[in-house]
C-alpha positions in Angstrom: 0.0 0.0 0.0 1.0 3.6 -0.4 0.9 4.4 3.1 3.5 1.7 4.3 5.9 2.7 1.5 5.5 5.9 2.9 6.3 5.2 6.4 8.8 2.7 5.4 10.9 5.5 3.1 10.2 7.5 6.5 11.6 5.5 8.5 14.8 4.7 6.7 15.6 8.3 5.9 14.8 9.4 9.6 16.9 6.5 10.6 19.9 7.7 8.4 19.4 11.0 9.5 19.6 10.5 13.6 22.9 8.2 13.0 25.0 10.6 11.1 24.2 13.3 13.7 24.6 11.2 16.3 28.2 9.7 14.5 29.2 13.8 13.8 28.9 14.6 17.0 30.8 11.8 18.3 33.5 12.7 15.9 33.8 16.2 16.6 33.6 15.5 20.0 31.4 17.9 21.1 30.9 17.6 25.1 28.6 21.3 25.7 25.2 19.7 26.3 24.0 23.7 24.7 25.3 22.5 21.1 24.3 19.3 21.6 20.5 20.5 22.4 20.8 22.5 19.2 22.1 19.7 17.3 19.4 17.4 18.4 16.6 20.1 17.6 17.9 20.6 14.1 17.7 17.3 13.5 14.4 16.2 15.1 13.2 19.2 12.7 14.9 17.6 9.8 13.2 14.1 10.0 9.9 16.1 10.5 11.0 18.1 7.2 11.8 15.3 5.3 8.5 14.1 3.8 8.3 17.0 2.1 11.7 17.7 1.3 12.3 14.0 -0.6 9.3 15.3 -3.0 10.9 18.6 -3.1 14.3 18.6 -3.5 16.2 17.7 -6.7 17.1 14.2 -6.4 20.8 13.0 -5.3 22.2 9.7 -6.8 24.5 7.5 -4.4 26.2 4.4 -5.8 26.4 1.7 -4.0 29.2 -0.6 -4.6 27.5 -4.3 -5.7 29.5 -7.9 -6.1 30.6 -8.4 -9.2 28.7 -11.6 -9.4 25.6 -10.2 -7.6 22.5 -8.9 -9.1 21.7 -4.8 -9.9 19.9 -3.7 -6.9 16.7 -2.7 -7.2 15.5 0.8 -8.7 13.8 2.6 -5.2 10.6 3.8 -6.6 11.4 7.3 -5.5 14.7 7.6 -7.6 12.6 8.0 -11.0 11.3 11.5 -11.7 10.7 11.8 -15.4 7.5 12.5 -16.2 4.8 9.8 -18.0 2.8 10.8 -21.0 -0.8 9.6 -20.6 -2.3 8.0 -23.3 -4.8 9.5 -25.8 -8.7 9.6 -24.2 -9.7 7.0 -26.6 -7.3 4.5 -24.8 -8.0 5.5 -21.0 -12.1 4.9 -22.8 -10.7 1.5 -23.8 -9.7 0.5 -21.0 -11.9 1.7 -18.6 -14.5 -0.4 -20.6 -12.7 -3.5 -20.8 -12.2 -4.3 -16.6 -10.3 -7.0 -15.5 -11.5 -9.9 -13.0 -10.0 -10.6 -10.6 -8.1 -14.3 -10.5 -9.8 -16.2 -7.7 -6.9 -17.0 -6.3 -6.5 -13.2 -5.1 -9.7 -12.7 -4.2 -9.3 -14.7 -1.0 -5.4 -14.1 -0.5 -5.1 -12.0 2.7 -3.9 -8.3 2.4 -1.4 -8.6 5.0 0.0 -4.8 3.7 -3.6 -3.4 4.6 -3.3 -5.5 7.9 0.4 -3.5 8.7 -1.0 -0.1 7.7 -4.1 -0.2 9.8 -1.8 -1.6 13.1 0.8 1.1 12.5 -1.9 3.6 12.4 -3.9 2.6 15.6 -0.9 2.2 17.2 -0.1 6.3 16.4 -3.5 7.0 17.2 -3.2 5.6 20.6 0.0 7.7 21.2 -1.1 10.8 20.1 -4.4 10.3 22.1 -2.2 9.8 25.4 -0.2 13.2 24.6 -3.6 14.9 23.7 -5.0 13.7 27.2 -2.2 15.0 28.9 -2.4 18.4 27.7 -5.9 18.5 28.9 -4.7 17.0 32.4 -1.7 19.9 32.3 -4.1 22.6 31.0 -6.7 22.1 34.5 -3.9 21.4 36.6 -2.4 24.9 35.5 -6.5 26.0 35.7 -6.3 24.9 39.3 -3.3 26.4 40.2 -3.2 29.7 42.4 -1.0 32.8 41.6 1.9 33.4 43.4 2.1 37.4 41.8 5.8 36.4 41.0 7.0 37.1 37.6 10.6 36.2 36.4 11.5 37.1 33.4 8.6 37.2 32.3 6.7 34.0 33.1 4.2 32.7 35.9 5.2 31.1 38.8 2.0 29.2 40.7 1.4 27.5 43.7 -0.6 23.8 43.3 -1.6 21.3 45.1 -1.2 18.7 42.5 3.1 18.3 42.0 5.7 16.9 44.3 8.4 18.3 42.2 8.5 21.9 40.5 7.2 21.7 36.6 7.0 23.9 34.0 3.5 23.6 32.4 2.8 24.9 28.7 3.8 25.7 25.3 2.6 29.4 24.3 2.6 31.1 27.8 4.5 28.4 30.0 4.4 28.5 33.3 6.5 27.0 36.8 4.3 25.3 39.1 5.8 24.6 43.0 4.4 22.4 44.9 2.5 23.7 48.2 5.0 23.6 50.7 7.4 25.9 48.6 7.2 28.3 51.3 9.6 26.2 54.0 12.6 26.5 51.2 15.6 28.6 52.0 16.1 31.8 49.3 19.2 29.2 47.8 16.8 26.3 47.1 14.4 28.6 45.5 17.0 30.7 43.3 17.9 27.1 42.4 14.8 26.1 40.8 13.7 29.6 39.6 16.7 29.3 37.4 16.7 25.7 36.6 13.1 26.0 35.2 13.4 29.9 34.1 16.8 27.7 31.7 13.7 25.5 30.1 11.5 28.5 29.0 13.8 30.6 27.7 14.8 27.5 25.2 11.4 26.9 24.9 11.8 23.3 26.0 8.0 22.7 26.4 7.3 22.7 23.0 10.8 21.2 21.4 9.7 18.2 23.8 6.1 18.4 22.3 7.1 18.5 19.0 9.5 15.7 20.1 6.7 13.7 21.6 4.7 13.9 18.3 7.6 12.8 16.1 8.1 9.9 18.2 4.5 8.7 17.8 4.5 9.0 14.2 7.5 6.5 14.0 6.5 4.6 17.0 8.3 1.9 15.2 11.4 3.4 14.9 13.7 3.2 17.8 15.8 6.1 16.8 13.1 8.5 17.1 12.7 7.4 20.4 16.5 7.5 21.5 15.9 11.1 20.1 13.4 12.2 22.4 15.6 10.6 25.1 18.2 12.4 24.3 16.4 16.2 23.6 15.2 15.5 27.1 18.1 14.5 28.7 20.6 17.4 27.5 17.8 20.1 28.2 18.3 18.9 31.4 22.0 18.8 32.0 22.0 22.5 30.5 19.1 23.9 32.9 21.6 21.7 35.7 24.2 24.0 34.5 22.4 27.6 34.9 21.1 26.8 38.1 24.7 25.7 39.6 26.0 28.7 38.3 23.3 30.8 40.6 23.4 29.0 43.3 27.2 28.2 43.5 27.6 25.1 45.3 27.5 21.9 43.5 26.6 19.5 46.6 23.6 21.6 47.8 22.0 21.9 44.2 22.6 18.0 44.1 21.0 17.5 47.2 17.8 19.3 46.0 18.0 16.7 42.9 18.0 13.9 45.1 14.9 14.8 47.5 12.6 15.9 44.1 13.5 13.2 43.0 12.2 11.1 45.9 9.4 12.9 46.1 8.2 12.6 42.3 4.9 11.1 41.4 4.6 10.1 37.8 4.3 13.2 36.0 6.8 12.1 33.2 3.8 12.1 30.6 2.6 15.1 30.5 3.5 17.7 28.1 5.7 19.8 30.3 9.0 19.7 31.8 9.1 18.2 35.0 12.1 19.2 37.0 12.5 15.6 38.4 12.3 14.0 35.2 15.5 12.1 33.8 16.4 8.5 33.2 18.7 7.8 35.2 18.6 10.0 38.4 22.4 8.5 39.6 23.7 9.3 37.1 22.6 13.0 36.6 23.4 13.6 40.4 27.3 12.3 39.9 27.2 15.0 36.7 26.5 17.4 38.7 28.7 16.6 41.5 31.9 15.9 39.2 31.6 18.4 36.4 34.6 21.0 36.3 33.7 22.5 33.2 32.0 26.2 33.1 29.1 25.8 30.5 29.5 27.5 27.5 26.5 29.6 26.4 25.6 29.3 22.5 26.4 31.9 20.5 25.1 33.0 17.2 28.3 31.9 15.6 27.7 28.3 17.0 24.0 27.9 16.0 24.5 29.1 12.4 27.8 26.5 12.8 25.6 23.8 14.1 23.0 24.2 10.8 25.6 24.2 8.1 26.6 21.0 9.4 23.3 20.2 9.7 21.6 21.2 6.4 24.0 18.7 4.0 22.8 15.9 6.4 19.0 16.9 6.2 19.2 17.1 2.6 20.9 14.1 1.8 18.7 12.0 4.3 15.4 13.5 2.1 17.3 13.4 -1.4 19.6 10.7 -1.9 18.4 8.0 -3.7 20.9 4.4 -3.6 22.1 3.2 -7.2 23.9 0.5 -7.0 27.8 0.7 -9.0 30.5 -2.0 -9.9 33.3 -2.4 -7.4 35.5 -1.0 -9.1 34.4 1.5 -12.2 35.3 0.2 -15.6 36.6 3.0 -18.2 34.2 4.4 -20.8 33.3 2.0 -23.9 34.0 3.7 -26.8 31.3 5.0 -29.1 31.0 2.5 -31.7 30.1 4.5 -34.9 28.4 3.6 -38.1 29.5 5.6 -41.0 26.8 8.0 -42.7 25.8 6.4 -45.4 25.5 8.2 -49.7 22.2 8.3 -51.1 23.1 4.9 -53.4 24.5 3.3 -50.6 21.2 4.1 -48.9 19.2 2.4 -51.9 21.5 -0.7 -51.6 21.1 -1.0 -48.0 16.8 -0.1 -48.6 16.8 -3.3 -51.2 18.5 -5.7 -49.4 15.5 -5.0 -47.2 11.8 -6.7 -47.9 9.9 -4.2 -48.8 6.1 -3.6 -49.3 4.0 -4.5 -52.5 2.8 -0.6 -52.1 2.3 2.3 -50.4 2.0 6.2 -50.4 3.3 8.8 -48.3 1.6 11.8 -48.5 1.2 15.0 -45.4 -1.1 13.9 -42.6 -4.8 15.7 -43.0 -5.3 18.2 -40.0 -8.7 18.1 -40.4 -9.0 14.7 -40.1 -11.2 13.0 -37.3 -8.9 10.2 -36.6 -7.4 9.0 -34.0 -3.2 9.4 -34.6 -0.6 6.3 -34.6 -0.5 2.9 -36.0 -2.8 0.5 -36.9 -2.5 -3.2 -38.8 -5.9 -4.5 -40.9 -6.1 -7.9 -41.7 -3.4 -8.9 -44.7 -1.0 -7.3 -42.8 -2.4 -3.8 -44.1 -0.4 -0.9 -42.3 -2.4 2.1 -42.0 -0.3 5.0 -40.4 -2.0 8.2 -39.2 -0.2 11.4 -38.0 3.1 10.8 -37.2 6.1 12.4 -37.4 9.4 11.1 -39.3 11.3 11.0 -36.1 7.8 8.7 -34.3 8.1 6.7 -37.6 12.1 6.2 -37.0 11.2 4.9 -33.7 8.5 2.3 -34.8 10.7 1.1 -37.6 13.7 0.6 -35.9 12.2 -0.1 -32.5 13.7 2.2 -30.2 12.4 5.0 -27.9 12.2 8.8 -28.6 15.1 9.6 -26.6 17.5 7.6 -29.1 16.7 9.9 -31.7 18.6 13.0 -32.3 19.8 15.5 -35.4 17.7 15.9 -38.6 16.1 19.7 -39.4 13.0 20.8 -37.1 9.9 19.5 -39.9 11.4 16.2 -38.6 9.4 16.1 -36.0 7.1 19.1 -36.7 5.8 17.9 -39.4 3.3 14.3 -39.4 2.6 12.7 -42.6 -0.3 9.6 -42.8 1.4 5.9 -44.5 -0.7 3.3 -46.0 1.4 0.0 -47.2 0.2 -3.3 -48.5 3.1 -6.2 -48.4 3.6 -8.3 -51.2 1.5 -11.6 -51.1 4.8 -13.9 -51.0 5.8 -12.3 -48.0 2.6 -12.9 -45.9 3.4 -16.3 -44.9 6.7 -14.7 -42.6 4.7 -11.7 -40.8 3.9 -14.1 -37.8 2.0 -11.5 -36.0 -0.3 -8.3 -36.6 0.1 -7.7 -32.9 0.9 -3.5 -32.6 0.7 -0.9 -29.7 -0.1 3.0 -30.7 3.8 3.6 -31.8 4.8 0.7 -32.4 5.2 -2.9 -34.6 5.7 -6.1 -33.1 6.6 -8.4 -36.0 10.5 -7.9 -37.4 9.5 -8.3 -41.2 7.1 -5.6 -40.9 9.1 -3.2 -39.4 12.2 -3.9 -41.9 9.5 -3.4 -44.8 8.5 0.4 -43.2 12.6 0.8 -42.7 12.8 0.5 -46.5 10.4 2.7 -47.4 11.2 5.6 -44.9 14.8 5.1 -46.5 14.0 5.4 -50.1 10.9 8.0 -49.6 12.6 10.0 -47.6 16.3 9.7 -48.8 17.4 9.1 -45.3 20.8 9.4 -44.3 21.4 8.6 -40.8 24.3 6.6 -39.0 24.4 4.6 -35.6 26.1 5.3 -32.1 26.5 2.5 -29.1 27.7 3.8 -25.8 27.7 2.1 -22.6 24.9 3.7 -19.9 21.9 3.0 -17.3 19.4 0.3 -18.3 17.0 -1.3 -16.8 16.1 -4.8 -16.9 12.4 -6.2 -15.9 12.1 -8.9 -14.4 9.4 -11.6 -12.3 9.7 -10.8 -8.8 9.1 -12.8 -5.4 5.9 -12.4 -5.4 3.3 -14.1 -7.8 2.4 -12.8 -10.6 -1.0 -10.8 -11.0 -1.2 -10.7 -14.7 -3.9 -12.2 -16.8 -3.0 -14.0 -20.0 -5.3 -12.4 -22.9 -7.6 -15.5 -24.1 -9.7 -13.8 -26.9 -9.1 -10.0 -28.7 -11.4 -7.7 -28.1 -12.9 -4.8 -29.7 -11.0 -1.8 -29.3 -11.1 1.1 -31.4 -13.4 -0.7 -34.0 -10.9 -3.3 -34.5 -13.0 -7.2 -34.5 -10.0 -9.3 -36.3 -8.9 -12.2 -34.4 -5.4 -11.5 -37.1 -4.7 -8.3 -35.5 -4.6 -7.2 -32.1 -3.7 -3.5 -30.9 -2.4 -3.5 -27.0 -2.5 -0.4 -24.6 -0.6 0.6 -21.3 -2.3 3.6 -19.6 -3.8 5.1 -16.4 -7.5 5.9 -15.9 -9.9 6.4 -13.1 -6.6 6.7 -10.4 -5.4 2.9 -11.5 -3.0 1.7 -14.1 -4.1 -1.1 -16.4 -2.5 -3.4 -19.1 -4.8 -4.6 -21.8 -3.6 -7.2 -24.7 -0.1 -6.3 -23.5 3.0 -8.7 -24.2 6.0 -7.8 -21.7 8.3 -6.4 -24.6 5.5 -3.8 -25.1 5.6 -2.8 -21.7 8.9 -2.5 -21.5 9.2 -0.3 -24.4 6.6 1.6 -22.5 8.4 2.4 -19.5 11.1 3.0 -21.4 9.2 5.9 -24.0 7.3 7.1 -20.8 8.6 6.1 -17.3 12.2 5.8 -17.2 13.4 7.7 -20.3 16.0 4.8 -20.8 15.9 1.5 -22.0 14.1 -1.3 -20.4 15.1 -5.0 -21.0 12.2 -7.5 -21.1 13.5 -10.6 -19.1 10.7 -11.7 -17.4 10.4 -14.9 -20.0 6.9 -14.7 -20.1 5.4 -14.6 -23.7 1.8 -13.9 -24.9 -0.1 -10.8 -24.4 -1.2 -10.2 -21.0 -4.5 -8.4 -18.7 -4.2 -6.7 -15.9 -5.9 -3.8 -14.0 -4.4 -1.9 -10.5 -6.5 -3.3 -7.8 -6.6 -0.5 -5.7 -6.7 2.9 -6.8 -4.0 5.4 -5.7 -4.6 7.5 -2.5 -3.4 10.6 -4.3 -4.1 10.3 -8.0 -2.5 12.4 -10.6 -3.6 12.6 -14.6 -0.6 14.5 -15.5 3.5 15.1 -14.3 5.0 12.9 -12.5 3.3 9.5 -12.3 6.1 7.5 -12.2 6.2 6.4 -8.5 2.7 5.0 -9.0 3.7 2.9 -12.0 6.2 1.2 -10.0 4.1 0.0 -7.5 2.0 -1.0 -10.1 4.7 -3.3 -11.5 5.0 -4.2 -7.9 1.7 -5.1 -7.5 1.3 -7.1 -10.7 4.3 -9.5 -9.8 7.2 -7.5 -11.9 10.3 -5.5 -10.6 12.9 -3.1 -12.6 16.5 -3.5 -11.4 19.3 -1.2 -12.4 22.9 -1.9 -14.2 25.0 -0.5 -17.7 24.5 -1.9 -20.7 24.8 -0.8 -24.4 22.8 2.4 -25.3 22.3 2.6 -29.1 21.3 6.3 -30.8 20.1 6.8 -34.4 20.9 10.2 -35.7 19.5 11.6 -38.3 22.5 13.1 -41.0 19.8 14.3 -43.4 16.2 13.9 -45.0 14.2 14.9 -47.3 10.4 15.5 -47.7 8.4 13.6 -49.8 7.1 14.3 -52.8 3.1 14.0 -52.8 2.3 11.0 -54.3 
């Protein structure tokens, strides 16, 4: 589900996040708990940041070294950000029209996903509930509380009945709470905690430990977050410790008055303030303050805006980086293989030795035209091409994606020009399929025929380049495969031949569907629209394919970036992408000419 991918890629980043502060500030060996406070809040403010900042934030590739033997790790979903085209309406109609059931065998399988999500949730619930009911419990025990008419610097101090220890109660107008017999303490003990607690609301403690509190209960699961609260508590403590030893001059006596508030605590540890007597280990924080030497050091503006340029690289790398996994060691570039550009009678040569079609006209596409664009095969292996561009037609014929084709002048791919082609009767019998997508041909002979004629109508002059760069292999993944073999064509788009068969990738109504699909067809897809690089069909499955998203998406989107949601569509259907180098070929155009009308 989208919500436990969510959480998960939470978690993980969060995670990274805490141990490289946590490892930085071991290496720099910074001992003032007032830089260590800051430290902390920059980074609990970083993991809450980071949701949005990962979908924000230009994207930061980190290689991962892999065995040389070992597979390509897997390609996060978050590490693709090219934008998908969506289909034409016509093929979002089709299949919106043409459901999917669903296999009976996943009809009763048990969403164990949905199971997770609803547990995590309930369990978050629960804690924010608890810190919710303890702000009401601290807001009437503040209510209840009686005046004292003392003001430093510029908070309340009351009197209540209901603390054993002194607290400091509130986030927007905080306020220190004594206990009733305040009145039998000597001027030092009460200098002692006026300070300590006067320490927590100038820092605003209160509501760092809220916001603390909060983050902990959205990644309850997490035991960082956690270890983070523990430790955001902990050093405001140790630095209020610190101020009120400096008023009161006398380590012993200040750790004496640790020791009995600490006897005398109740449990007031959950509510949303800062009790004085709150720590985890009480021993220990006693021996600190009996056997510290050091005079604290008071942050500066220097040290905070020190503090957040070595935090800002961490925050952004936690939200941003996305792993890609590398060879060991990296290999030097492969050269670029180079075909030469071929003459216009080479080019004739090269066209004959080609099969080419019985006959067929090329002629400028008609704008005013009703029909729908792209490719479509009649029975006899009739190709009937509609408003498409040379450069479209260069990638049907020779089968690669737009983003392998490069040079030729700008009517290239301005200009779209309508094909009808008829092959010769003695080369039926080898077309062994009629099977097509909207931009492309599946059968070889076919597409050699159209190279032929785009070569000889259109004088083409082109040459080949092969470097090495990113692929993508698909693949069958653990879990079992959702697809659907096709059993009988359908209808779509007025075509009823069980010779010819058109199949569609797209998204409608917030869920992705295949329809009629083989896996090289979808692979090409996410190649022309997902991943903008080529995509390797080794999933060794063969026959056209059904399949339609059985959930929708939480947040759907008709347009940008969609190709997070197409991913965990392959998930979903059985199929992973994984990530390694391979060879890249580009066609470039050297020159072309228009047609003459036929």
């Amino acid at each position: 589900m989208m919500l436990i991918w969510f959480l998960g890629e939470w978690v993980v980043r969060s995670s990274l996040l805490i141990l490289s502060g946590a490892w930085l500030l071991w290496l720099l060996r910074i001992r003032s708990p007032s830089f260590r406070l800051t430290a902390w809040t920059a980074i609990l403010a970083g993991s809450l940041m980071i949701p949005v900042l990962a979908r924000t934030l230009p994207d930061v590739r980190v290689s991962i070294p892999r065995r040389a033997a070992g597979k390509p790790a897997a390609v996060p979903g978050a590490a693709i950000r090219e934008p998908v085209a969506i289909l034409p309406p016509a093929v979002a109609a089709a299949l919106t029209a043409v459901p999917t059931p669903p296999r009976p065998g996943n009809a009763r399988r048990f969403d164990w996903a949905r199971l997770a999500a609803i547990l995590y949730v309930l369990v978050v619930g629960t804690l924010l509930l608890r810190i919710a009911i303890g702000l009401c419990v601290s807001l009437g025990l503040r209510r209840r509380s009686r005046p004292l008419g003392i003001r430093a610097a510029g908070f309340d101090v009351r009197e209540s009945d209901g603390v054993a220890s002194p607290v400091t109660l509130g986030v927007l107008r905080p306020a220190v709470l004594l206990p009733s017999d305040w009145r039998e303490w000597n001027s030092a003990k009460l200098g002692a905690v006026i300070a300590h607690e006067r320490s927590h609301i100038r820092r605003h403690d209160p509501a760092v430990q809220l916001i603390s509190a909060i983050h902990r209960a959205l990644l309850w699961a997490n035991p960082l977050s956690w270890l983070l609260d523990r430790s955001i508590v902990r050093t405001a403590e140790q630095i209020s410790d610190d101020d009120a030893v400096a008023v009161t001059r006398d380590r012993v006596s200040y750790a004496e008055i640790l020791l009995e508030f600490v006897q005398r605590s109740v449990a007031q540890t959950n509510w949303p303030g800062v009790p004085m007597a709150r720590y985890d280990r009480p021993d220990k924080r006693i021996r600190r303050v009996l056997n510290a030497t050091a005079i604290p050091r008071q942050l500066t503006p220097w040290s905070m805006a020190g503090i957040l340029t070595l935090a800002a690289p961490l925050v952004y790398l936690a939200a941003a980086a996305h792993p890609q996994s590398a060879s060991p060691a990296p290999a030097p570039p492969e050269p670029v293989r180079t075909v030469a550009a071929q003459s216009p009678r080479q080019e004739q040569g090269a066209a004959a030795q080609l099969p080419a079609f019985e006959v067929a006209s090329i002629k400028p596409a008609d704008r005013n035209s009703r029909r729908l664009c792209c490719i479509t095969i009649h029975p006899g292996a009739r190709v009937d091409i509609h408003a498409l561009s040379l450069k479209t037609l260069v990638t049907a014929a020779f089968r690669l994606s737009s983003f392998q084709v490069s040079g030729g002048d700008a009517w290239t791919e301005q200009d779209e020009y309508d094909i009808e082609a008829k092959p010769p009767e003695a080369l039926r019998s080898s077309i062994k399929t009629l099977r097509y997508t909207w931009y492309g041909i599946e059968d070889e002979h076919l597409r050699q025929m159209l190279q032929a004629l785009l070569i000889d109508r259109f004088q083409l002059k082109f040459h080949r380049e092969t470097r090495t760069g990113d692929v993508y292999v698909m693949a069958r993944s653990a879990r079992p495969l959702a697809l659907r073999p096709t059993e009988i064509p359908q209808a779509v788009a007025g075509l009823t031949s069980d010779d010819g068969s058109i199949g569609t990738v797209g998204y409608a109504g917030a869920r992705w569907g295949v329809f009629n699909t083989s896996m090289p067809q979808l692979a090409k897809f996410a190649s022309d629209f997902v991943l903008h690089v080529p995509v390797l069909d080794r999933t060794k499955l063969s026959g056209p394919f059904d399949y339609r998203q059985r959930q929708p998406d939480l947040e759907p989107t008709y347009s940008g970036d969609q190709s997070d949601s197409f991913l965990r569509f392959l998930q979903e259907a059985g199929l992973k992408l994984e990530r390694t180098k391979g060879p890249v070929e580009y066609f470039v155009i050297d020159r072309a000419a228009r047609p003459a009308p036929n």
